[in-house]
C-alpha positions as CSV (number, residue, x, y, z in Angstrom):
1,X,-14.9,92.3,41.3
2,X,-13.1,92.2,37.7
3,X,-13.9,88.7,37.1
4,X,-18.0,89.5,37.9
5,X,-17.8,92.1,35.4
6,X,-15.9,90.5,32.8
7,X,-18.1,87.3,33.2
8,X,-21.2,89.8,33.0
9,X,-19.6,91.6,30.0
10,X,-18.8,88.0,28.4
11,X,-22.4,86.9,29.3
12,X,-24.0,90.3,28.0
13,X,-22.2,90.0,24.2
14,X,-23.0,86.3,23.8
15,X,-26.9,86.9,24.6
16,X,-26.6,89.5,22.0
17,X,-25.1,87.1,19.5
18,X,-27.6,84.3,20.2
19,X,-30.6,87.1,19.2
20,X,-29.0,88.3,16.2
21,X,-30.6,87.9,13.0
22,X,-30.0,85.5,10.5
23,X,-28.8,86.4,7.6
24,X,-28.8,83.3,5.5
25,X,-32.4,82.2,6.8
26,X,-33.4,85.5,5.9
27,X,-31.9,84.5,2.3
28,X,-34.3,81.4,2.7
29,X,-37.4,83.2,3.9
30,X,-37.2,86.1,0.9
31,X,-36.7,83.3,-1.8
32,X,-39.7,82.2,-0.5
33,X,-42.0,84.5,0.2
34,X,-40.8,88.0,-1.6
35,X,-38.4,87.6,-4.3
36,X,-41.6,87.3,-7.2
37,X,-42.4,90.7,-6.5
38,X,-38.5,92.2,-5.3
39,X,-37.1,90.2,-7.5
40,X,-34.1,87.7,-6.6
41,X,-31.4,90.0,-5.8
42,X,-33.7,93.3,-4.3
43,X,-34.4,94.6,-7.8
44,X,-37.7,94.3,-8.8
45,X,-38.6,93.4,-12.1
46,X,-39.6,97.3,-14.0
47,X,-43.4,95.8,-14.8
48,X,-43.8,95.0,-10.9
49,X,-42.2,98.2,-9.8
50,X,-44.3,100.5,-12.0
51,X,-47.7,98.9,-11.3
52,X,-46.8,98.7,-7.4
53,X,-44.5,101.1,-6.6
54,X,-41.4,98.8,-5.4
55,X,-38.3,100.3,-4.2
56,X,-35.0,99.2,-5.0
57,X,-33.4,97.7,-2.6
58,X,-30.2,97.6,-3.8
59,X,-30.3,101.7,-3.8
60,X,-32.5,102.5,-1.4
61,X,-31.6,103.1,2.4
62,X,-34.9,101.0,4.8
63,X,-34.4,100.9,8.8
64,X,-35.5,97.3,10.6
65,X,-38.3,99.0,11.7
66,X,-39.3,100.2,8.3
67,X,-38.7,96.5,6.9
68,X,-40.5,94.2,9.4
69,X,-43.7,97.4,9.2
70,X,-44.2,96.4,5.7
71,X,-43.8,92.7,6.2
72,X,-46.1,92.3,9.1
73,X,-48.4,95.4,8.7
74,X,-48.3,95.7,4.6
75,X,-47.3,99.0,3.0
76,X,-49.3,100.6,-0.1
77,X,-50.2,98.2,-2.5
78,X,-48.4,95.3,-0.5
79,X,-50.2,93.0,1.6
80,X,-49.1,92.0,5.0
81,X,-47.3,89.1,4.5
82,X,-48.6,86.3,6.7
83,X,-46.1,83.7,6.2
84,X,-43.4,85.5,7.9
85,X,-43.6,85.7,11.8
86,X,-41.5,85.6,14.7
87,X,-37.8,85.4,14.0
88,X,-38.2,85.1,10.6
89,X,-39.3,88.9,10.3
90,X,-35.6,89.8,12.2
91,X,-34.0,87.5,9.8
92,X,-35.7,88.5,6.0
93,X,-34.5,92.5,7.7
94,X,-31.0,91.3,8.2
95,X,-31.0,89.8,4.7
96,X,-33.2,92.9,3.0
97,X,-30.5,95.1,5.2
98,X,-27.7,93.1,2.9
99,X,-29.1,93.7,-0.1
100,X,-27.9,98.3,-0.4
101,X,-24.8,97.9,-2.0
């Protein structure tokens, strides 16, 4: 019975690791498709946030859910950003996520 539940446990944490997001593709996906507006390191450039309201990323606390909402569904002046589906959504959270120092 210990070995079932320790295989279980085992199998449980490494399904959780293969989902996790991806940081570094993440890294790859905002260079691409958000860093002219959020700037390259989460701090938008002061022109951009003024006329569109951009937060800080650096300073400014965003759930997953709030993140991939704005990505996929737009937010204010921001547009949903089509080029981001699937796994790449998770993975431009993670790196957003990385960003609040």
């Amino acid at each position: 019975m210990r070995k079932i539940l320790t295989t279980a446990a085992l199998a449980a944490l490494c399904s959780t690791a293969a989902f996790a997001a991806d940081t570094k593709a993440g890294k790859d996906v905002y260079d691409k498709s958000c860093k002219t507006c959020h700037g390259p390191t989460g701090t938008p450039p002061a022109g951009m946030a003024k006329a569109m309201g951009i937060k800080d990323f650096t300073t400014t606390d965003f759930s997953d859910a709030q993140i991939k909402t704005a990505v996929t569904e737009g937010k204010g002046k921001m547009k949903p950003v089509a080029a981001v589906t699937g796994a790449s959504v998770d993975n431009v959270a993670a790196y957003v996520k990385s960003l609040k120092k």
